[in-house]
Biopython code that builds the backbone (N, CA, C, O; Angstrom):
import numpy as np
from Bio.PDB.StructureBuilder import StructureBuilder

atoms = [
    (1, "UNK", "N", (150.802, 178.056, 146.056)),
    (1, "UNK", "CA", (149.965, 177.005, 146.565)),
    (1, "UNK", "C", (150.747, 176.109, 147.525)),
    (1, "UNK", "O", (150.218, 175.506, 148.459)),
    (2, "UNK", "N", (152.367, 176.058, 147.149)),
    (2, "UNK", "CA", (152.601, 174.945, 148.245)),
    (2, "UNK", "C", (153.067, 175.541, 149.430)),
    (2, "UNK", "O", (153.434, 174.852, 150.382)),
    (3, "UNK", "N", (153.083, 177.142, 149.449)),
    (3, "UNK", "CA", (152.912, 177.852, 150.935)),
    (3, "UNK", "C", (151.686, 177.413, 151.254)),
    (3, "UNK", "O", (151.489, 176.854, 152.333)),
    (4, "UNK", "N", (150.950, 177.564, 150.576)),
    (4, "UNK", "CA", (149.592, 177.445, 151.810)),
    (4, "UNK", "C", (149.255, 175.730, 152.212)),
    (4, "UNK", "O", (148.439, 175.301, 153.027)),
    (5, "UNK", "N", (150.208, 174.960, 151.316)),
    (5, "UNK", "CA", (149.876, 173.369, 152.116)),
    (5, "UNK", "C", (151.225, 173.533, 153.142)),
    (5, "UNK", "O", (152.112, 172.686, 153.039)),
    (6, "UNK", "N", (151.321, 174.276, 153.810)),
    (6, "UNK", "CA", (152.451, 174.324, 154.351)),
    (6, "UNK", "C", (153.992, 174.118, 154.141)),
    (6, "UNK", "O", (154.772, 174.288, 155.078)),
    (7, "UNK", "N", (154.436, 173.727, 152.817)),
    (7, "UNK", "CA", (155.352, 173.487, 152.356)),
    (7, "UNK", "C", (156.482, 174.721, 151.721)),
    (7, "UNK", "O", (156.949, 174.631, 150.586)),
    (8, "UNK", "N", (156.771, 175.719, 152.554)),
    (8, "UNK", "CA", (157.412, 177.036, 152.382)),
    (8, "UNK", "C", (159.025, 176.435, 151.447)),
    (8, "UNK", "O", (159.228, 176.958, 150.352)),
    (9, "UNK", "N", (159.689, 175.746, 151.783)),
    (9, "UNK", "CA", (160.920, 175.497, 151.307)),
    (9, "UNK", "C", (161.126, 174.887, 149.873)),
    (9, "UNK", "O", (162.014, 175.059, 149.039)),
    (10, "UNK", "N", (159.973, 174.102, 149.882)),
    (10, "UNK", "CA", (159.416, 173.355, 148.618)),
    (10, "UNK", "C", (159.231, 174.271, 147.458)),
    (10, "UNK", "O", (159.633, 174.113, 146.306)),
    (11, "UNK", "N", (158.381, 175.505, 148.097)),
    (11, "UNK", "CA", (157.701, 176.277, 147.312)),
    (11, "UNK", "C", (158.570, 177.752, 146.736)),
    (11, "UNK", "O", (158.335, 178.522, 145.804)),
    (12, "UNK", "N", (159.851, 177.696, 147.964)),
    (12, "UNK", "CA", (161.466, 178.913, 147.104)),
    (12, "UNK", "C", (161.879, 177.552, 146.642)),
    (12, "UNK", "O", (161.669, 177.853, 145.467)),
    (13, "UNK", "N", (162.267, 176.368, 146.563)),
    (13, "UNK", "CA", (162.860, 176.105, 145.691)),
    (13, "UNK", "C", (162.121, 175.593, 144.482)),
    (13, "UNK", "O", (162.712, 174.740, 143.819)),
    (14, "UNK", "N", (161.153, 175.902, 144.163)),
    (14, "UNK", "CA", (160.079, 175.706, 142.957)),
    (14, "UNK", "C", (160.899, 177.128, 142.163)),
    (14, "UNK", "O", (161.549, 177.148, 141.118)),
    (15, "UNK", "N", (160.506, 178.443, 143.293)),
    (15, "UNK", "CA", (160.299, 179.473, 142.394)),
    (15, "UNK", "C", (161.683, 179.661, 141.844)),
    (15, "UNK", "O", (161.809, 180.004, 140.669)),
    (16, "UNK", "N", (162.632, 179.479, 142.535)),
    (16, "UNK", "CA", (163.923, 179.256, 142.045)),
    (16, "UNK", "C", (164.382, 178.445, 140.834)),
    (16, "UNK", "O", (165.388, 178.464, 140.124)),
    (17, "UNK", "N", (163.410, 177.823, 140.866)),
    (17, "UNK", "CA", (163.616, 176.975, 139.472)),
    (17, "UNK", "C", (162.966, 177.650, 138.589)),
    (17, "UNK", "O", (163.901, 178.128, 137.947)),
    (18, "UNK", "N", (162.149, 177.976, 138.169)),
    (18, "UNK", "CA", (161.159, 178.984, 137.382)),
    (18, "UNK", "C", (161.806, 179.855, 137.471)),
    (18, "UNK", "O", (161.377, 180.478, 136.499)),
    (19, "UNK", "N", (162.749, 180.625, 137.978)),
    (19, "UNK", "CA", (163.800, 182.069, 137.879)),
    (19, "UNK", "C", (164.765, 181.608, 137.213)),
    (19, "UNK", "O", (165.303, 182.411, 136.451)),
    (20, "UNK", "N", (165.241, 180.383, 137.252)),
    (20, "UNK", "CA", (166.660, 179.753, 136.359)),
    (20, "UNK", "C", (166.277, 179.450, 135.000)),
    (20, "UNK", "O", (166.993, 179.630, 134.014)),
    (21, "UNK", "N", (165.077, 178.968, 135.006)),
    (21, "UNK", "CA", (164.623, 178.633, 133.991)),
    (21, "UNK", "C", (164.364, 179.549, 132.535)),
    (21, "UNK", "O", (164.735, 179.375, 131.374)),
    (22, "UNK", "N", (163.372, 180.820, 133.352)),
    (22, "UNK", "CA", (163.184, 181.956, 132.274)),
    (22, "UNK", "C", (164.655, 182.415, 132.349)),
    (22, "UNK", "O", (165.334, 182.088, 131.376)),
    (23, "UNK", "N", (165.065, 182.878, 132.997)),
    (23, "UNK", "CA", (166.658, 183.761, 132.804)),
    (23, "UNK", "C", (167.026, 183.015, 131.771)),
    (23, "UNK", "O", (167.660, 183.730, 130.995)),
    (24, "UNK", "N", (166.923, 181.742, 131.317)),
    (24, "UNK", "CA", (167.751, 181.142, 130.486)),
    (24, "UNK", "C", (167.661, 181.286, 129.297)),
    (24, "UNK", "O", (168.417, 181.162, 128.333)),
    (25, "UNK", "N", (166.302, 181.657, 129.521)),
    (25, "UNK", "CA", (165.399, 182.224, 127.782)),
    (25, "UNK", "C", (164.844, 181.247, 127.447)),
    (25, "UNK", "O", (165.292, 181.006, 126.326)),
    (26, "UNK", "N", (163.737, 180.092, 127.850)),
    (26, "UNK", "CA", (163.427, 179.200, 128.270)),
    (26, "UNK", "C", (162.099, 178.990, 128.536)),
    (26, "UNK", "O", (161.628, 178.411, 129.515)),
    (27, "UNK", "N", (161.318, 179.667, 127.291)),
    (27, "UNK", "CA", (160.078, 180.318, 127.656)),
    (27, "UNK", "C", (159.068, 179.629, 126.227)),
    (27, "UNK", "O", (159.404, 179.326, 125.082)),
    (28, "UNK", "N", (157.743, 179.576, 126.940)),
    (28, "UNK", "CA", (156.829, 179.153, 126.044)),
    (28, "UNK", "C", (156.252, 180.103, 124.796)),
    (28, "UNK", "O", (156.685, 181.255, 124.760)),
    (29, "UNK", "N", (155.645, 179.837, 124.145)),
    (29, "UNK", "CA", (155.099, 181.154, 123.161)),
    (29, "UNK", "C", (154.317, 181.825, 123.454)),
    (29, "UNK", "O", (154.391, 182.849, 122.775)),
    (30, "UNK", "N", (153.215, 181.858, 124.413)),
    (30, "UNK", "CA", (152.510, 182.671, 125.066)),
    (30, "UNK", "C", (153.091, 184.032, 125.905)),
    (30, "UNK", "O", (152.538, 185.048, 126.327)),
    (31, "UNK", "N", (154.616, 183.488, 125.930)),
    (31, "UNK", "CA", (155.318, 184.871, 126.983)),
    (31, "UNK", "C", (156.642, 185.376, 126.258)),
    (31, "UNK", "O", (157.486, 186.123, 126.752)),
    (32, "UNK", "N", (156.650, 184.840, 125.042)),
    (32, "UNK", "CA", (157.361, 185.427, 123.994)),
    (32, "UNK", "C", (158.905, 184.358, 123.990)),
    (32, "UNK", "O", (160.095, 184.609, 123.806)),
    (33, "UNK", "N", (158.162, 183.156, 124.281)),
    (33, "UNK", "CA", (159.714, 182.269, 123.679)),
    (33, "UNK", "C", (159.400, 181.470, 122.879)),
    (33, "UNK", "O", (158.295, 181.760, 122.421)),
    (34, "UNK", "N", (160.034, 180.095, 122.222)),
    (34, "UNK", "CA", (159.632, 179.521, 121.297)),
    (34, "UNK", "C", (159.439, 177.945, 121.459)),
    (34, "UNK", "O", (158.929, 177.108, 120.714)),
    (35, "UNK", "N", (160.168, 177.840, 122.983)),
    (35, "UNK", "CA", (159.858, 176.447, 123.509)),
    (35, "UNK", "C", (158.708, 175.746, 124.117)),
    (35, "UNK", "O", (157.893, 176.284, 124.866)),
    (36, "UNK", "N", (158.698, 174.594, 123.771)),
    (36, "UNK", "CA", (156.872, 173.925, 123.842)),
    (36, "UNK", "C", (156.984, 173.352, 125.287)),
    (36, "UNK", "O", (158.072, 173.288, 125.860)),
    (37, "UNK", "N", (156.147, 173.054, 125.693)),
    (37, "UNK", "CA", (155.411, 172.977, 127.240)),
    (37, "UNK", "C", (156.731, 172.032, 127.682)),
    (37, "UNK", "O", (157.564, 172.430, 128.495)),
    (38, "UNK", "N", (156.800, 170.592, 126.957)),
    (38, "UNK", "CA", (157.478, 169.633, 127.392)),
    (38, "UNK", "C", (158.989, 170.131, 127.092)),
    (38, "UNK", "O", (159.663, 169.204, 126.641)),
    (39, "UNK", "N", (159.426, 170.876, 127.172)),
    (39, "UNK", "CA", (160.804, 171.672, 126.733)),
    (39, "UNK", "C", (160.768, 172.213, 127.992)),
    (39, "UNK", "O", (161.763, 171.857, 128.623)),
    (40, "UNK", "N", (160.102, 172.863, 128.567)),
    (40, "UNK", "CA", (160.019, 174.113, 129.617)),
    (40, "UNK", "C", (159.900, 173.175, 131.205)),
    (40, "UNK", "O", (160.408, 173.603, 132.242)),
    (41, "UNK", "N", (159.192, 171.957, 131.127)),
    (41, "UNK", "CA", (158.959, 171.191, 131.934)),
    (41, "UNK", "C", (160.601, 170.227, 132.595)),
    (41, "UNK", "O", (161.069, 169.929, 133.694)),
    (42, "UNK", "N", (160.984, 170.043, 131.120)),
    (42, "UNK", "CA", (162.108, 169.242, 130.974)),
    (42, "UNK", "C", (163.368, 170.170, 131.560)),
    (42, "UNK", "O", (164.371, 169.854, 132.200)),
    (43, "UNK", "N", (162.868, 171.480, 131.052)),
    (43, "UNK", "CA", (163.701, 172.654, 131.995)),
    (43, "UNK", "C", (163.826, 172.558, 133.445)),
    (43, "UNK", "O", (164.768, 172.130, 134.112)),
    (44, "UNK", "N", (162.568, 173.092, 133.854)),
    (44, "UNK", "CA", (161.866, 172.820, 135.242)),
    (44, "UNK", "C", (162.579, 172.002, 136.012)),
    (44, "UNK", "O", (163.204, 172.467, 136.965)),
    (45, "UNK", "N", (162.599, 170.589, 135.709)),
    (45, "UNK", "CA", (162.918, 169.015, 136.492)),
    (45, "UNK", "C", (164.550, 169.691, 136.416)),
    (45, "UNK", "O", (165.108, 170.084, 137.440)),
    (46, "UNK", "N", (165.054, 169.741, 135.367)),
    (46, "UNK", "CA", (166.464, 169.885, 135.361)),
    (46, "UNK", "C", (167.145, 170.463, 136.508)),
    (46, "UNK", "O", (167.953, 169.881, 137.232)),
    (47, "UNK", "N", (166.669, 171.879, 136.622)),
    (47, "UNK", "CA", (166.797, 172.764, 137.584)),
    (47, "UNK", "C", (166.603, 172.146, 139.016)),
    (47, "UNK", "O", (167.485, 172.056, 139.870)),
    (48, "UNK", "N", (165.417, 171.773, 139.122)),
    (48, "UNK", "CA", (165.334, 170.861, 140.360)),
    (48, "UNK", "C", (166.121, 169.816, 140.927)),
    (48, "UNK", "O", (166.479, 169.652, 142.094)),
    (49, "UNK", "N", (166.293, 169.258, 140.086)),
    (49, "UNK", "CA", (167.337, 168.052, 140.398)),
    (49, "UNK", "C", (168.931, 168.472, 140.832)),
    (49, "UNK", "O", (169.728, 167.695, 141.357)),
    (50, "UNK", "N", (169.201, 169.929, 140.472)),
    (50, "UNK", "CA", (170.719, 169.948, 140.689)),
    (50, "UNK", "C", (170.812, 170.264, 141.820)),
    (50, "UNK", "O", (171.921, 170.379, 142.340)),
]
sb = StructureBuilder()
sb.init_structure("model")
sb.init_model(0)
sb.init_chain("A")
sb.init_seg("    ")
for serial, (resi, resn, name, xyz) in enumerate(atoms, 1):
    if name == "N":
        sb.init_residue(resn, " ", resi, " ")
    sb.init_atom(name, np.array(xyz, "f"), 0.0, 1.0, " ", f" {name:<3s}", serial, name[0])
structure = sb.get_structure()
């Protein structure tokens, strides 16, 4: 979605974060991990920020 608001750089370094994130094992229970939304989020920001 933030390719199509024009925001291409925004949107690899999103997915880049979401690739650091699962690699880490860092995953909700719906996709076979055991961490809750605000765990995965708290992931998310982390990643972003560095």
């Amino acid at each position: 979605m933030l390719e199509h608001f024009g925001l291409p750089d925004q949107s690899a370094r999103l997915s880049r974060a979401i690739e650091a994130t699962t690699a880490a094992g860092i995953l909700t229970r719906d996709v076979g991990g055991t961490a809750a939304t605000e765990d995965v989020t708290k992931a998310l920001f982390d990643a972003l920020t560095v």
